[in-house]
N, C-alpha and C positions, 0 to 999 in steps of 0.2 A: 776375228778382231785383229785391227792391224796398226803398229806402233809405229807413230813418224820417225823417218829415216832406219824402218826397218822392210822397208817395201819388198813384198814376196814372202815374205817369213812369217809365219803361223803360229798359233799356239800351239800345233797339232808336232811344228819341229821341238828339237830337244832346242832348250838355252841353256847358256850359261850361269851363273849365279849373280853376275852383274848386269848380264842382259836382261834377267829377272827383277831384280832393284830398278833399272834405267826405264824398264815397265811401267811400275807401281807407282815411279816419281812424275812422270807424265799422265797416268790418269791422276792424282792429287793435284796435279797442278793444271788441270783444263785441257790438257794438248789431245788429248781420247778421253771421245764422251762415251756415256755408259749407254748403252741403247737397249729396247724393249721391245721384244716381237709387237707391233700392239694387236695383231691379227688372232697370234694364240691368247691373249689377253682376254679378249673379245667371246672367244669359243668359249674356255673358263668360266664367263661369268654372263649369270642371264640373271638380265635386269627385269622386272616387272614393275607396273605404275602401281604404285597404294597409295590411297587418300586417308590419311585419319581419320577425316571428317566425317565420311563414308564408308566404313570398314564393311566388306561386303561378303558374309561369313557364308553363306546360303550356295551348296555347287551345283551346277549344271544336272546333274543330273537329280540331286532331290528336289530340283527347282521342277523341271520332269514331272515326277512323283504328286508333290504337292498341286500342280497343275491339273491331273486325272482325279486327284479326291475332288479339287474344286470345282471340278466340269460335273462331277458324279452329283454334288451337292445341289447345284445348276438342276439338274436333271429331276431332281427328287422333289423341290422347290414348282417345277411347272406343272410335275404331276398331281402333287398333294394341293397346290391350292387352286386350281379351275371351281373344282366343287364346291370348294367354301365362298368365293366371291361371287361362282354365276357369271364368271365371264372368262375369256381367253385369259392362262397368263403365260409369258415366256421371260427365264431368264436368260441371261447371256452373258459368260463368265471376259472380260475386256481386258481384265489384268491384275499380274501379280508381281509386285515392286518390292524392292528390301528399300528401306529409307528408315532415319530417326524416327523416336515415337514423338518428338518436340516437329518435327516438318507433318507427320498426318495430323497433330491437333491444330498447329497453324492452317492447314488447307483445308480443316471441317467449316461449312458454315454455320451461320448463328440466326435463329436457333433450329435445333434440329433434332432428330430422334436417338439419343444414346441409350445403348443397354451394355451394362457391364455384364458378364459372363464366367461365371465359372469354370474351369477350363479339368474337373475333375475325371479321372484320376492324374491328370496332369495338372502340375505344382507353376499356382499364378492364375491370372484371369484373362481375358480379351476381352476388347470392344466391339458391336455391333452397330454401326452406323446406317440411319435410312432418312435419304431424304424427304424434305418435306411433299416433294412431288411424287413421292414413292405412297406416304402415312396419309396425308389426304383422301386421295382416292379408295383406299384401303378402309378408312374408318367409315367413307362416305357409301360404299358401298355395305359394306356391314350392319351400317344402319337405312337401308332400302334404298339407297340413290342409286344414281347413273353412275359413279364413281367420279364425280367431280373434284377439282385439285382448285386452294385456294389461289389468290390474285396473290396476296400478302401473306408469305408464312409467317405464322405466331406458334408460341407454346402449347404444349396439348393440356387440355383440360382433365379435371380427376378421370370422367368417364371414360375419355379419347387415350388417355393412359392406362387402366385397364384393358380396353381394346386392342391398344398395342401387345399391350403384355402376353395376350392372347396367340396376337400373330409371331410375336419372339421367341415361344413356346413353340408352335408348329414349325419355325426355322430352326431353330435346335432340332429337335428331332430330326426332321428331313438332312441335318449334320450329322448327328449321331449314327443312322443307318446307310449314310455314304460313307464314313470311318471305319463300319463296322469290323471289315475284313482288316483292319491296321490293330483298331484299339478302341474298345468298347467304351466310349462317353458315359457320362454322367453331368451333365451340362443343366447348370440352374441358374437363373439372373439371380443380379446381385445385387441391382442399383438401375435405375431410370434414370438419366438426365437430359437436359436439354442442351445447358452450358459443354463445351467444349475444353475451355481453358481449368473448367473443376475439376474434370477426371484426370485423373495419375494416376494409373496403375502399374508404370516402370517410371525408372529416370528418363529425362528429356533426350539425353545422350545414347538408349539402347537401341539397338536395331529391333525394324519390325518386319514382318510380314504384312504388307498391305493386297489386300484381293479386293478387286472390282466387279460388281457386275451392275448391269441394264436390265431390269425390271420393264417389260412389258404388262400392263395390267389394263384391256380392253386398248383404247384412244391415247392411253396414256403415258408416258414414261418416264420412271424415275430412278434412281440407283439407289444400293448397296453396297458396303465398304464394310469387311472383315479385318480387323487389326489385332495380330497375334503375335507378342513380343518370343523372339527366337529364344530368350530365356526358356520360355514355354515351350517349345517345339523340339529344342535339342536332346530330348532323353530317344525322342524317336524319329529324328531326323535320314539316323543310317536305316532302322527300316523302311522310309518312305522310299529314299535310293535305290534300296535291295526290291522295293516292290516295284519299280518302274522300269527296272531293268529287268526282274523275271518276266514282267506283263511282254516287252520287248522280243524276250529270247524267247519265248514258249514254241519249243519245239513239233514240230508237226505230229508227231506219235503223243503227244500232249494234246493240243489240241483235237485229235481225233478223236481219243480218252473224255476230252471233256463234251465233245458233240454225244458221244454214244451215253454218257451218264443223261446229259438234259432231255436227251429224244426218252430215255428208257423209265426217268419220273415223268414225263409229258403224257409218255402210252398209260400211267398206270389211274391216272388223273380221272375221279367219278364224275362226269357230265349227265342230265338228266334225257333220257329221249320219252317224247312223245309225241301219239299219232292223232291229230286232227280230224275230225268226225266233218267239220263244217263254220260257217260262222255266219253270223245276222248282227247289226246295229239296230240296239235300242236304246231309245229314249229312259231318260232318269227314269222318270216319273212312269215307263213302261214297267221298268224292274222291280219299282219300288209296289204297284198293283199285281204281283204275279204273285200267284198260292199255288197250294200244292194241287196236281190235276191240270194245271195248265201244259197249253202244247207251245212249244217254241217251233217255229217253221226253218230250216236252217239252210244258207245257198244252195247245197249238194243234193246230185242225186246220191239212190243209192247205187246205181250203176258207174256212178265217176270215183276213182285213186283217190285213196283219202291223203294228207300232206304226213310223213312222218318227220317231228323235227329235234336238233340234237342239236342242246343247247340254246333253246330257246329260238333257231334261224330253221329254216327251210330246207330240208336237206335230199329227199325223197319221196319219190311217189310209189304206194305202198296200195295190195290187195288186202282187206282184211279176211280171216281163215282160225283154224285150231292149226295146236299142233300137239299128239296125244290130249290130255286133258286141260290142257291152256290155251287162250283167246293168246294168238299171234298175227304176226303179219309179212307179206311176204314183198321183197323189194322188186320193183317192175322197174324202176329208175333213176337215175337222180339228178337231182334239178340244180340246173348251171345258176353259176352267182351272177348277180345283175352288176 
């Protein structure tokens, strides 16, 4: 710092006691302004953007977390429902956004398929959202159609609400058993609606978890939307974190550990074998005139490898023989998969 008509002279030299006064009276009176690194200022202080409006409490990394249960749920969902509908279904997890519980009830349309959810052992509820494009085809199929999806969504009828209630019931579960390794559910509806603007089950103002997916179901596609207020989420948010980041780090001496445990229940695993004599097609109405003393004529001779098969597929060609006082068989080869 340098005082006018002191040019050269420092504060680092010794002053006098009036040189010191004649200082202090020109900074008070404007002649030396006060100046501020602003560069170290800068290092000091790290600024980050926050919005009130959007307080966005959900990190990076449980976001992670929450991302693999919800791909795991996806997965559980395509498996469990083929069988019940009779037809292809795929889901496909699209997205998972933090937003107000007042901005997902504003962007639900009207009307549509709500189920409240109990979210036990965790304290509070979620909503489960399925479009009408998702619920049509779904009821339509259940009751023998093609899975056809109305022109005009309307509200479901008592019976098409039961039916729902049915497939609510199988989505929980297939939730329940993708959680399981976190936190054992206990997930029971709580409420059907249609209306959007009626359910509140946090303030307008709370943050949510919002998860997307695309519902493939045969020709058709509809969505699903999870809405889970972070009230609810946060007793086990740090474990979702802690599980996304072990799943990440699992060490190779880990991994190896877990190859040799799965191969070593796989080998222990009772599969049925059996050996194939021959086969013939007949008619109903053949099987149903056959008494006892009938001869069945079968492809094989007895000179040809009978099939022996494990697990129900084709897996060798096999001599029949004893061996001491048991009917055995002896393997000659085995039969490449088509």
């Amino acid at each position: 710092v340098y005082s006018k008509g002191w040019k050269g002279q420092t504060m680092a030299d010794i002053l006098s006691q009036d040189e010191v006064d004649l200082l202090l009276s020109a900074v008070s009176e404007g002649e030396i302004a006060e100046t501020v690194d602003e560069e170290e200022v800068e290092q000091d202080i790290n600024l980050t953007t926050y919005d009130f409006r959007r307080p966005e409490r959900v990190s990076k990394e449980q976001l992670k977390g929450l991302q693999s249960l919800f791909e795991a749920f996806s997965r559980e969902v395509s498996i469990t429902f083929p069988p019940f509908l009779r037809t292809v279904v795929r889901v496909d997890l699209t997205s998972i956004d933090q937003l107000t519980y007042d901005e997902f009830i504003l962007s639900v349309a009207r009307p549509t398929a709500l189920t409240i959810v109990n979210m036990s052992p965790l304290e509070g509820n979620a909503v489960m959202e399925m479009s009408p494009s998702m619920v049509f085809p779904i009821i339509d199929r259940v009751l023998g159609g093609k899975g056809m999806t109305l022109a005009e969504p309307r509200e479901l009828t008592e019976i098409e609400q039961r039916i729902i209630h049915r497939i609510v019931t199988m989505l929980l579960a297939s939730l329940s058993r993708a959680w399981e390794q976190l936190i054992e559910f206990s997930l029971t509806v709580e409420q059907q609606e249609s209306d959007p603007l009626i359910v509140q089950i946090v303030a307008g103002s709370e943050m949510v978890i919002l998860v997307g997916y695309e519902v493939h179901i045969g020709d058709t596609v509809g969505t699903l939307n999870f809405c889970i207020p972070l009230l609810v989420l946060n007793p086990i948010l740090d474990q979702i974190s802690q599980q996304a980041h072990f799943s990440r780090r699992m060490s190779p001496e880990l991994t190896e550990f877990t190859r040799k445990t799965i191969v070593d229940i796989v080998s222990k695993t009772l599969v049925p074998v059996d050996t194939v004599l021959g086969n013939i097609d007949l008619s109903l109405s053949d099987v149903a005139n056959l008494k006892v003393g009938d001869v069945v004529q079968l492809d094989s001779s007895v000179h040809d490898p009978m099939v022996l098969q494990v697990g129900g597929l084709d897996r060798f060609l096999v001599q029949p023989g004893r061996r001491r006082d048991q009917t055995a068989v002896q393997l000659l080869s085995m039969i490449e998969e088509k």
